[in-house]
C-alpha positions in Angstrom: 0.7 11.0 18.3 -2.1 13.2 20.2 -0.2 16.6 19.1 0.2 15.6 15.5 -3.3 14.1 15.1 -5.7 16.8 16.9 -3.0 19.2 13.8 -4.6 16.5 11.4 -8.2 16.3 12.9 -8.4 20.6 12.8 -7.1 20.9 9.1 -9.5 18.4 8.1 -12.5 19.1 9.8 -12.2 22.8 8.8 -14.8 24.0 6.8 -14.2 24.3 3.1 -13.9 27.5 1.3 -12.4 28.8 -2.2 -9.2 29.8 -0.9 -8.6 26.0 0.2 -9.2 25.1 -3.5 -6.9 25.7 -6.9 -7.2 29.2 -8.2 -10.2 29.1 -10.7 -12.2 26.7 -8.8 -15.4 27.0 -7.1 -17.0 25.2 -4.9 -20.1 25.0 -7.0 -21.0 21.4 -6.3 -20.3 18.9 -3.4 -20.4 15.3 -3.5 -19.6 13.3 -0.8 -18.7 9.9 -1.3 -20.7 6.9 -0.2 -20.3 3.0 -0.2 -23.8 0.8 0.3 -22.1 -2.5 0.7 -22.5 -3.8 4.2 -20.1 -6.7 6.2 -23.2 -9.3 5.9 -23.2 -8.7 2.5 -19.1 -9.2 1.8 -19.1 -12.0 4.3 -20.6 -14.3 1.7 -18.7 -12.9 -0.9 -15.5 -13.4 1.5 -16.3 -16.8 2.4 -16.7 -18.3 -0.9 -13.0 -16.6 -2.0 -11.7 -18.4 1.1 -13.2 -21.8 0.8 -13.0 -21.9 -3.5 -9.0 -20.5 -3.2 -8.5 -23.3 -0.6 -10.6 -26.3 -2.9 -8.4 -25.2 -5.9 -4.9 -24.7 -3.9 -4.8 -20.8 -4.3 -6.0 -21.4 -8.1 -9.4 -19.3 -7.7 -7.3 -16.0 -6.2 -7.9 -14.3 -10.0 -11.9 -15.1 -9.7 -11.6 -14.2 -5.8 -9.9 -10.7 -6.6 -12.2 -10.3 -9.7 -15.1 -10.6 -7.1 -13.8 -8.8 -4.5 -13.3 -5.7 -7.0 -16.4 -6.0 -8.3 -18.5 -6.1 -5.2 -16.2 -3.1 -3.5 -16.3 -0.9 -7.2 -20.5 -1.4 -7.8 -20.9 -0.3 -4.0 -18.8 3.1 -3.9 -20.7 6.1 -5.6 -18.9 9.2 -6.8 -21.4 11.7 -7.7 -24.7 9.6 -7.3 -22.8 6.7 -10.0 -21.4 3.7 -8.9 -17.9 3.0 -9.9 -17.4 -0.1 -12.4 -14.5 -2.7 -12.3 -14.5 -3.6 -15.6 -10.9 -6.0 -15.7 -10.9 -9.5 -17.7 -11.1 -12.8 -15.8 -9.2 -14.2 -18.5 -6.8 -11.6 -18.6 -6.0 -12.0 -14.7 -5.9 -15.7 -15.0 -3.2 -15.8 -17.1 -1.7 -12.7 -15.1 -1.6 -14.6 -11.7 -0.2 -18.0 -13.8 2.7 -15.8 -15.1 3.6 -14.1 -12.1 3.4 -17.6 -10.2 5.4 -19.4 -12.7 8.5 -16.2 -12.6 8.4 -16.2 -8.7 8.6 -19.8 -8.9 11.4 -19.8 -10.9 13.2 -17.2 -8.6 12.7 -19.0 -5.8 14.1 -22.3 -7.2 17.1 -19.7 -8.0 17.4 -18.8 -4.9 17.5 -22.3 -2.7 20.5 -23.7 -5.1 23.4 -24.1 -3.2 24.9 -21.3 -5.6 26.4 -18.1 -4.9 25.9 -16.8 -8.9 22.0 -18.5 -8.7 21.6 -16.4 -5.8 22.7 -13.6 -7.4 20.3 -14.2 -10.6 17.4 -14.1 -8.2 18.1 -11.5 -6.5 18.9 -9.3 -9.3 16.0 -10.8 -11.3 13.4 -10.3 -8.3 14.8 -6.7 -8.1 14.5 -5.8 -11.7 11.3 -7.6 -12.1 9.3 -5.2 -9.1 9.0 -2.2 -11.7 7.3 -4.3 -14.3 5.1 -6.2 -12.2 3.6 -2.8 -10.5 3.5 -0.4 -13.9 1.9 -3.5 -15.2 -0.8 -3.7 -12.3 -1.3 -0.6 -11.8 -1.9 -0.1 -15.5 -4.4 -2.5 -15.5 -6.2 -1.0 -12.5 -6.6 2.1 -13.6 -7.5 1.6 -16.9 -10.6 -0.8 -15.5 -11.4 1.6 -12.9 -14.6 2.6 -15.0 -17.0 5.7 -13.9 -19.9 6.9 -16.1 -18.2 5.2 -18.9 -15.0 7.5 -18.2 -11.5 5.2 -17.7 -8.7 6.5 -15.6 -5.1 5.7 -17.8 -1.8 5.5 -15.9 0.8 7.5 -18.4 3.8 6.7 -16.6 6.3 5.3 -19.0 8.5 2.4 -18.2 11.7 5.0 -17.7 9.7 6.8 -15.1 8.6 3.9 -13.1 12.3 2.4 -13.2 13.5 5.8 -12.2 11.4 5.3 -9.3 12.9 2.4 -8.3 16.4 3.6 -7.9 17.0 4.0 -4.3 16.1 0.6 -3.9 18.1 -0.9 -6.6 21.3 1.3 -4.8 20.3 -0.3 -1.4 20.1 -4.1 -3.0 23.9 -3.1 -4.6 25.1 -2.5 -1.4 23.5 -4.9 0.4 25.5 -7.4 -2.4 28.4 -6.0 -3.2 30.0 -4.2 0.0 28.0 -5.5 3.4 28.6 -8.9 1.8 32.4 -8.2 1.2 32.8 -6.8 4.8 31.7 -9.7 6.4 33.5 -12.1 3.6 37.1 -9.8 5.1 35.8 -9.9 8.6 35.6 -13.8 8.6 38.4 -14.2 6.7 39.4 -17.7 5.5 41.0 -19.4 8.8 38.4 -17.5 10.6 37.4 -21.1 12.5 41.3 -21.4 13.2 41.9 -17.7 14.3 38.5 -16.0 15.4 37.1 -12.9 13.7 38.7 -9.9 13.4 37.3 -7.1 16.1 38.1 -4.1 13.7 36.6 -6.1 10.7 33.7 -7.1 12.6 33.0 -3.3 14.4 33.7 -1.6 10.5 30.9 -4.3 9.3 28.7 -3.4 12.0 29.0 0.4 11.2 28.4 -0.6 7.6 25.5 -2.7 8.6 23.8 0.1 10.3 24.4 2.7 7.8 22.7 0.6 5.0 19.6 -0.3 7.7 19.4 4.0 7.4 20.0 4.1 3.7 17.3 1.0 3.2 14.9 3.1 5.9 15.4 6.0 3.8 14.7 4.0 0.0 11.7 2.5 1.3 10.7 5.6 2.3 11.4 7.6 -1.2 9.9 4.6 -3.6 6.5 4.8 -1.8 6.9 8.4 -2.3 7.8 8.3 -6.2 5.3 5.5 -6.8 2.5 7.3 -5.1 3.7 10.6 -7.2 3.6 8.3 -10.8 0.2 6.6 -9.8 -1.9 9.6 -8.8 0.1 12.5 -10.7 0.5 10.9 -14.2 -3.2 9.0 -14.1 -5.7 11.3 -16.8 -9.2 10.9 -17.2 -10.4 11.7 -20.7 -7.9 14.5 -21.6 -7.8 15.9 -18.1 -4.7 15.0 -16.2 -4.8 14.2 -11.9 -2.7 16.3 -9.6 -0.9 15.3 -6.3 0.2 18.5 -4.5 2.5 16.5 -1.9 6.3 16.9 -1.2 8.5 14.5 0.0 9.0 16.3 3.2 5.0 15.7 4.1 5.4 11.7 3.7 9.0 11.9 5.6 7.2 13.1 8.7 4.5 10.8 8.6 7.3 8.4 8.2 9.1 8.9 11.0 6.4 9.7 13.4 4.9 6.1 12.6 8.5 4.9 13.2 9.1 6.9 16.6 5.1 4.9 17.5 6.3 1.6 16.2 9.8 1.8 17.9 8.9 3.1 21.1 5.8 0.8 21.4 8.0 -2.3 20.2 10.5 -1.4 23.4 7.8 -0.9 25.6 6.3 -4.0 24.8 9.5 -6.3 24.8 11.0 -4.9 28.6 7.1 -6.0 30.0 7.6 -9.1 28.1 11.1 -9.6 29.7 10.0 -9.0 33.2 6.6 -11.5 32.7 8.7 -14.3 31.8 11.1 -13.6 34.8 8.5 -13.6 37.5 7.3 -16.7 36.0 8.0 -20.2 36.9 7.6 -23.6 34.8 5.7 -23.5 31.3 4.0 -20.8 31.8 6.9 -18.5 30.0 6.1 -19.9 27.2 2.3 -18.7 27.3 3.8 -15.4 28.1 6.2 -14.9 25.6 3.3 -15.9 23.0 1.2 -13.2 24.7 3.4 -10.4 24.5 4.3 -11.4 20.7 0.1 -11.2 19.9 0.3 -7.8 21.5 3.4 -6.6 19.1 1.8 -7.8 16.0 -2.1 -6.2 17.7 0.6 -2.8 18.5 2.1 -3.2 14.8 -1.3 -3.1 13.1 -2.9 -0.4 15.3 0.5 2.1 14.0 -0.2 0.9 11.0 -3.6 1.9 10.7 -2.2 5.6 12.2 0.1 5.9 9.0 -2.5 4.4 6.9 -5.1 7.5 7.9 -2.3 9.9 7.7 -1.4 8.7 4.3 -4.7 9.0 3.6 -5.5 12.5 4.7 -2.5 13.7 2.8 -3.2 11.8 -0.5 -6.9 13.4 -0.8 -6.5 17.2 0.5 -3.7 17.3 -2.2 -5.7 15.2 -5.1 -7.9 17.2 -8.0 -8.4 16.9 -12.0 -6.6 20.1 -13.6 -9.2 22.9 -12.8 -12.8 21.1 -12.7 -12.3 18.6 -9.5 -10.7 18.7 -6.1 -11.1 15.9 -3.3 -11.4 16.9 0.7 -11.2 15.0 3.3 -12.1 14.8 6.5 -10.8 11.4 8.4 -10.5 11.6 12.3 -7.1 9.6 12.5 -8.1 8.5 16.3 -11.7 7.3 14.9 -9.7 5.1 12.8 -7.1 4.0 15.1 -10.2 3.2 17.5 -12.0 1.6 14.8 -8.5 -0.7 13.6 -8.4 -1.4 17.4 -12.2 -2.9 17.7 -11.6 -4.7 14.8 -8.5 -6.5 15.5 -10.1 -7.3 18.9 -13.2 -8.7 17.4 -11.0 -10.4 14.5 -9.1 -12.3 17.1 -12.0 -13.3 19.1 -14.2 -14.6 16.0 -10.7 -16.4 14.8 -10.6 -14.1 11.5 -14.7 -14.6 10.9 -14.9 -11.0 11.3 -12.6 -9.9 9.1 -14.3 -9.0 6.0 -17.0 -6.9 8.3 -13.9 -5.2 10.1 -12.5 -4.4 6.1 -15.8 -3.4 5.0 -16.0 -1.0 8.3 -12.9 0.2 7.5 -13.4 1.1 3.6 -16.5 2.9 4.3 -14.9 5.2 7.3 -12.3 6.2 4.7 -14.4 6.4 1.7 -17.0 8.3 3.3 -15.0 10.7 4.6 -13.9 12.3 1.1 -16.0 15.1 -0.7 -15.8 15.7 -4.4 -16.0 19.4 -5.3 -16.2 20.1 -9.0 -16.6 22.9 -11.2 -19.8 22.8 -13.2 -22.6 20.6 -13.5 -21.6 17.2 -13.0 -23.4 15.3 -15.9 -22.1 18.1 -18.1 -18.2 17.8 -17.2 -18.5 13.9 -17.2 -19.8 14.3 -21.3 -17.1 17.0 -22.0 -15.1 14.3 -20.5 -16.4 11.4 -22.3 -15.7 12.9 -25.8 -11.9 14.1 -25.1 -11.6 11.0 -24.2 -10.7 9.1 -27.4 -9.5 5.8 -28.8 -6.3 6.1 -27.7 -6.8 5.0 -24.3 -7.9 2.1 -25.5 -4.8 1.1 -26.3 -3.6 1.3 -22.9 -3.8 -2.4 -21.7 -1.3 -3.3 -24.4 1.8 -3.8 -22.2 -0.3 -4.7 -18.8 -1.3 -8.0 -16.9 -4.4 -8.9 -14.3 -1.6 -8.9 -11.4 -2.1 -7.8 -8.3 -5.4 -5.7 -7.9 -7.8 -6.2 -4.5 -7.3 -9.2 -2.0 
């Protein structure tokens, strides 16, 4: 991880130049972003989502999200303006009932003692993932509102179902011929006669090649649905770029994996040799110790692929030729910082949780720069008249899904 981040720390921390932006950019004008919230200020805001969504048996998360956008949008300023979430109540009421109501219905589906109902929600959940995320993003960007300027998602439903197709080929053979492997390998006197060895080593095969090929899917959705959201997004006429390949994410992929995998062994021999040099109850403790510190080991890789992810995503981001993002996030800052928080999270018993978020936000927020072309009140009004009434037709096939929890 140290080699990998100190490559990470010296790219971003360089200073910034023309050369490091598009060809016919400048870097006229800087604007580095800020967030003026503070954790006593979301605390309250936090504490009311908790208690209300617990009064009303989850029934407030719509108004809890709304909040929570609202409070995180007016305290982020790009370019001296605040950002505005300007998304329906209304509209994400009725969202969160349909998207309750459908995974209530699959989930029924899926406890009937029925092969075929399984199936149905299976395939139902599967095909359902594309439309419920063109859907929310759509709806995100299109109330993610600066200087009166909307951000619009043009990714069309064939693009975003496109997306989708590694993981529709992993859920096939996950159905069709792990299933059937293990149907053979049984056998039906299988109680009578024992399982097959050659069945049962050819299934095992099988079942590790799809655990790669299901590695791999995961790996290539994130990357086509991070390429749809931030590549086909415009603002007015303008359209966004992502400069990333596939490549870039796969090695932040795998060096996560390597961290998590390595970390996860570590963790479960010391586990195995507590228990065994302890007597009575007290493996119990143990065992409930050492699984704390997986999960606390799990979040703390996780925030390393998070600020990797993030690095990438805004040294590759811009609008055409006026706008290009920098940034500059220490990954072992925020690996520290993910640490302290957990820590503190634990000891509080999850009261500190919305000042570790807010601590977290800013880190990340504050460490972009906005470079732009021009004076900024004159681009954002070039802007503003390109950008039409067309876009206002854009929340025609979107819900208030998921947005910010």
């Amino acid at each position: 991880m140290d080699s990998s981040v100190q490559s990470e720390q010296h790219t971003s921390s360089s200073s910034i130049d023309s050369s490091s932006l598009p060809q016919g950019i400048e870097p006229i004008a800087s604007h580095p972003l800020r967030f003026t919230g503070s954790g006593r200020e979301y605390f309250r805001v936090w504490i009311v989502n908790i208690l209300l969504s617990i009064i009303t048996l989850g029934f407030y998360t719509p108004w809890a999200r709304w909040r929570t956008a609202t409070y995180f949008y007016g305290h982020t300023l790009v370019a001296g303006s605040p950002l505005e979430f300007t998304g329906s109540k209304r509209r994400m009421f009725n969202g969160f009932l349909i998207f309750v109501a459908i995974m209530g219905v699959l989930n029924l589906a899926s406890r009937v003692e029925s092969t075929w109902a399984n199936m149905f929600a299976m395939v139902a959940g599967m095909a359902l993932g594309p439309f419920f995320w063109r859907s929310a993003m759509r709806f995100r960007t299109y109330n993610t509102q600066w200087r009166g300027l909307r951000l619009v998602l043009g990714a069309s439903w064939k693009e975003v179902y496109r997306a989708f197709i590694p993981m529709f080929i992993a859920a096939g053979v996950m159905t069709v011929v792990v299933g059937g492997l293990l149907q053979v390998a049984e056998g039906p006197d299988s109680l009578s006669q024992g399982i097959n060895p050659v069945w049962t080593g050819i299934g095992g095969i099988a079942l590790l090649v799809f655990y790669g090929y299901t590695f791999y899917a995961v790996m290539r959705v994130d990357f086509n649905l991070r390429s749809l959201l931030m590549g086909r997004t415009h603002i007015g006429d303008q359209a966004c770029f992502w400069r990333v390949s596939f490549a870039q994410m796969r090695k932040i992929w795998f060096t996560s994996a390597g961290w998590f995998f390595g970390l996860a062994v570590i963790t479960g021999v010391f586990s195995a040799l507590a228990v065994g040099f302890l007597i009575g109850g007290m493996g119990h403790t143990v065992v409930m110790a050492m699984t704390v510190l997986f999960m606390t080991v799990s979040m703390i890789v996780l925030g390393y692929f998070q600020a990797r992810i993030f690095l990438l995503t805004w040294n590759h981001t811009g609008v055409t030729q006026i706008a290009r993002f920098q940034c500059a996030l220490s990954v072992k800052a925020f690996v520290a910082l993910r640490f302290k928080n957990l820590l503190l999270t634990g000891l509080t018993l999850g009261l500190y949780r919305p000042i570790a978020r807010v601590s977290e936000y800013r880190m990340r927020l504050e460490s972009v720069t906005l470079f732009t072309k021009g004076d900024i009140n004159q681009l954002s009004g070039t802007l503003m008249q390109s950008q039409g009434d067309a876009f206002s037709e854009a929340l025609a096939d979107s819900f208030g899904l998921d947005l910010v929890s």
